[in-house]
C-alpha positions as a LaTeX table, in Angstrom:
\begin{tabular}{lrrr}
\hline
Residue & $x$ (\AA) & $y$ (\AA) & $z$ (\AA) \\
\hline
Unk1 & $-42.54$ & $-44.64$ & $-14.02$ \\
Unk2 & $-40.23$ & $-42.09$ & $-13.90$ \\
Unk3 & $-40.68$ & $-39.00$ & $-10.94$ \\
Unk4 & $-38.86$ & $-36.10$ & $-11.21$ \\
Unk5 & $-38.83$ & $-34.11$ & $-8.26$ \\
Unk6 & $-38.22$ & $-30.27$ & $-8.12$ \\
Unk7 & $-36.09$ & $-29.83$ & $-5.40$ \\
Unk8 & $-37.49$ & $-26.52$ & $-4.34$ \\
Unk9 & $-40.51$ & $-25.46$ & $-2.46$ \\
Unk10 & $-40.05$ & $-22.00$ & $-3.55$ \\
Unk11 & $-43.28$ & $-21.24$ & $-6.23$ \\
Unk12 & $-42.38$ & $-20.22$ & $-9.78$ \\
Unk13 & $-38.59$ & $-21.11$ & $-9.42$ \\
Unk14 & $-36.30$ & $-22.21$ & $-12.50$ \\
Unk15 & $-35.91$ & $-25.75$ & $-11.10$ \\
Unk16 & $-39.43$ & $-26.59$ & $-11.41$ \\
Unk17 & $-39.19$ & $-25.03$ & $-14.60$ \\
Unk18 & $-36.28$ & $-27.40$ & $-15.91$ \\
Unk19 & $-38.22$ & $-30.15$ & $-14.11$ \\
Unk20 & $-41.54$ & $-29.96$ & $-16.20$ \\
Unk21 & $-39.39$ & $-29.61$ & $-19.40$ \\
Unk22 & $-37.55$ & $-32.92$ & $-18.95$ \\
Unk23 & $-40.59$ & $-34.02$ & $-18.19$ \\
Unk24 & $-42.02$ & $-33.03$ & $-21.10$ \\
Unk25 & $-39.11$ & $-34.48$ & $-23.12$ \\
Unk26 & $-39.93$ & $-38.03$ & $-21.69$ \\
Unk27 & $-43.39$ & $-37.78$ & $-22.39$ \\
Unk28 & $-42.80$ & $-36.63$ & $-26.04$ \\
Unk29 & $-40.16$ & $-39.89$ & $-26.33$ \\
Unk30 & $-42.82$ & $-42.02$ & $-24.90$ \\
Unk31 & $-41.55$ & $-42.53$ & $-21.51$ \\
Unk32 & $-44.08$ & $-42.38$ & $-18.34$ \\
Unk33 & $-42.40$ & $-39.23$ & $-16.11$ \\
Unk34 & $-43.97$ & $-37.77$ & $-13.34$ \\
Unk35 & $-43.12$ & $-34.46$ & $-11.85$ \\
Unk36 & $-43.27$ & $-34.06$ & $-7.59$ \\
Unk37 & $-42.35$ & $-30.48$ & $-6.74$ \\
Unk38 & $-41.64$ & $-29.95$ & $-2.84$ \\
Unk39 & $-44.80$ & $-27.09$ & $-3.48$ \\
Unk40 & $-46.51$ & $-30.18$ & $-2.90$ \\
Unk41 & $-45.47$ & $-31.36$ & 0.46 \\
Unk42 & $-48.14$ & $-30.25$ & 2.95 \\
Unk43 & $-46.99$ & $-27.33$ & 4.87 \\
Unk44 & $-46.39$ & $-29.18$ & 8.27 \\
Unk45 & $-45.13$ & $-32.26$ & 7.14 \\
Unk46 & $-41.67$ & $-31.81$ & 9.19 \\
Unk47 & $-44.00$ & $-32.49$ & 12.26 \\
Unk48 & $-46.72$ & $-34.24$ & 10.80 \\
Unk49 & $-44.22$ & $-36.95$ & 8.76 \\
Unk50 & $-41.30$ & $-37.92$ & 10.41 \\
Unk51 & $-40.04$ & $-40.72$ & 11.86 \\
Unk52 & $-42.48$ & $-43.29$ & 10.54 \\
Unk53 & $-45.50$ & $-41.64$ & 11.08 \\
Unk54 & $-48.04$ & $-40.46$ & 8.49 \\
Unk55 & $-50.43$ & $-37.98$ & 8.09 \\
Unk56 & $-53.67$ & $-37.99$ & 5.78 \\
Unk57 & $-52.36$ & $-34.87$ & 3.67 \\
Unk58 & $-48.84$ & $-37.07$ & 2.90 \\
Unk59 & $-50.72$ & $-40.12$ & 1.43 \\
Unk60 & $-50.52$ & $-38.35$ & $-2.03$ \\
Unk61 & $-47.19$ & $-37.86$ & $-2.18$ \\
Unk62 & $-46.67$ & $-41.40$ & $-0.94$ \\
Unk63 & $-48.67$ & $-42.93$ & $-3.22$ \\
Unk64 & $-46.15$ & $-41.34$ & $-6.07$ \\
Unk65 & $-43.30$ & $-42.51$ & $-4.04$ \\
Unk66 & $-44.66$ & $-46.12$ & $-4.50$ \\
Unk67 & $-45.70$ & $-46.04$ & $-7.98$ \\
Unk68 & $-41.94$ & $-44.77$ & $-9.12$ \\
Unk69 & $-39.50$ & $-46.86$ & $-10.58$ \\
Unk70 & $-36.61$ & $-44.74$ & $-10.99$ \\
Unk71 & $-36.21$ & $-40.68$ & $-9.65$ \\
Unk72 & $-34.64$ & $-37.86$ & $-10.90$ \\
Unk73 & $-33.97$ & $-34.95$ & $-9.04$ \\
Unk74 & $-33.51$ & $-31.24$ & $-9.87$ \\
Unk75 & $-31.74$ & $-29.58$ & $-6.82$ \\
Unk76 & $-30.22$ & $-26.11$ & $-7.82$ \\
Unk77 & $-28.25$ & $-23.39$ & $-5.78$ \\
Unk78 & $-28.10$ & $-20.10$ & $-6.03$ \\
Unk79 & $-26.74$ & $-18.95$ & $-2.74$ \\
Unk80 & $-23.84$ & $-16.19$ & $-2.93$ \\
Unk81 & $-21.53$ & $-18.23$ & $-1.13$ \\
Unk82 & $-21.75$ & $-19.90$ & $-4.95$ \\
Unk83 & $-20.61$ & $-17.27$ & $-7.02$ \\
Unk84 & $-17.74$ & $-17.00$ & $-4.49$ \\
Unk85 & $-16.89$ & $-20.63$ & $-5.15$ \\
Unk86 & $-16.77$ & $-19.53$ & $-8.73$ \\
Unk87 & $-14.90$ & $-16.80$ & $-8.93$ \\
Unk88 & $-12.34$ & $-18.06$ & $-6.24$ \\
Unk89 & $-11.75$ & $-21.39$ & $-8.35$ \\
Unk90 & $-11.55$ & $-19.41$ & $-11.73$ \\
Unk91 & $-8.95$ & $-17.33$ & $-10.29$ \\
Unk92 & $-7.10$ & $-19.53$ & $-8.12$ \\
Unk93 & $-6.93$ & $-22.67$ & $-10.23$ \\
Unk94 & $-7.06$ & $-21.00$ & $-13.73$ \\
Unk95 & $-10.36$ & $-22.98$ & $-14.18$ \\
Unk96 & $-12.70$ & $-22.27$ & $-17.02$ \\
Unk97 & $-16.09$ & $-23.17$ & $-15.54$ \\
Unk98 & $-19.25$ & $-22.86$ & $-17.48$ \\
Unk99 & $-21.62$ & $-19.79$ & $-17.44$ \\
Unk100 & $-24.55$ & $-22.38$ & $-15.95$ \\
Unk101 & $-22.26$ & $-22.78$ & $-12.75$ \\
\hline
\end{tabular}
């Protein structure tokens, strides 16, 4: 199985929006996909988790972890440092980058 993971915890955002539509792609072509959004992760796993330890609430998303075969990860940025990088390498380099930068 395939498990794409949204690499967001923020609700409603575009990456788990571009997640579930690969997803659906796969599934439409046949291919077992999975989709793991951070949204998932219980909401103290940073001290619950860690370091080899495992909480009740994580077995879930472990279980997924095991049952994948390959992963594909959405991780998107839309920081304004960013559209700084953009601009500056547009002007500075005479780079044409595209509008989904």
């Amino acid at each position: 199985m395939i498990t794409i993971i949204s690499g967001t915890n923020r609700p409603q955002s575009s990456t788990i929006k571009l997640a579930a539509y690969y997803q659906k792609r796969f599934l439409e072509k046949g291919v077992e996909a999975g989709l793991l959004s951070l949204t998932q992760l219980p909401a103290n796993s940073l001290e619950t988790d860690l370091y080899g330890k495992r909480s009740r609430e994580f077995q879930p998303i472990q279980d997924i972890v095991d049952k994948t075969e390959k992963f594909l990860f959405f991780i998107f940025f839309t920081h304004p440092t960013t559209l700084l990088l953009q601009h500056s390498l547009t002007q500075t380099d005479s780079l044409t980058l595209p509008d989904t930068f």
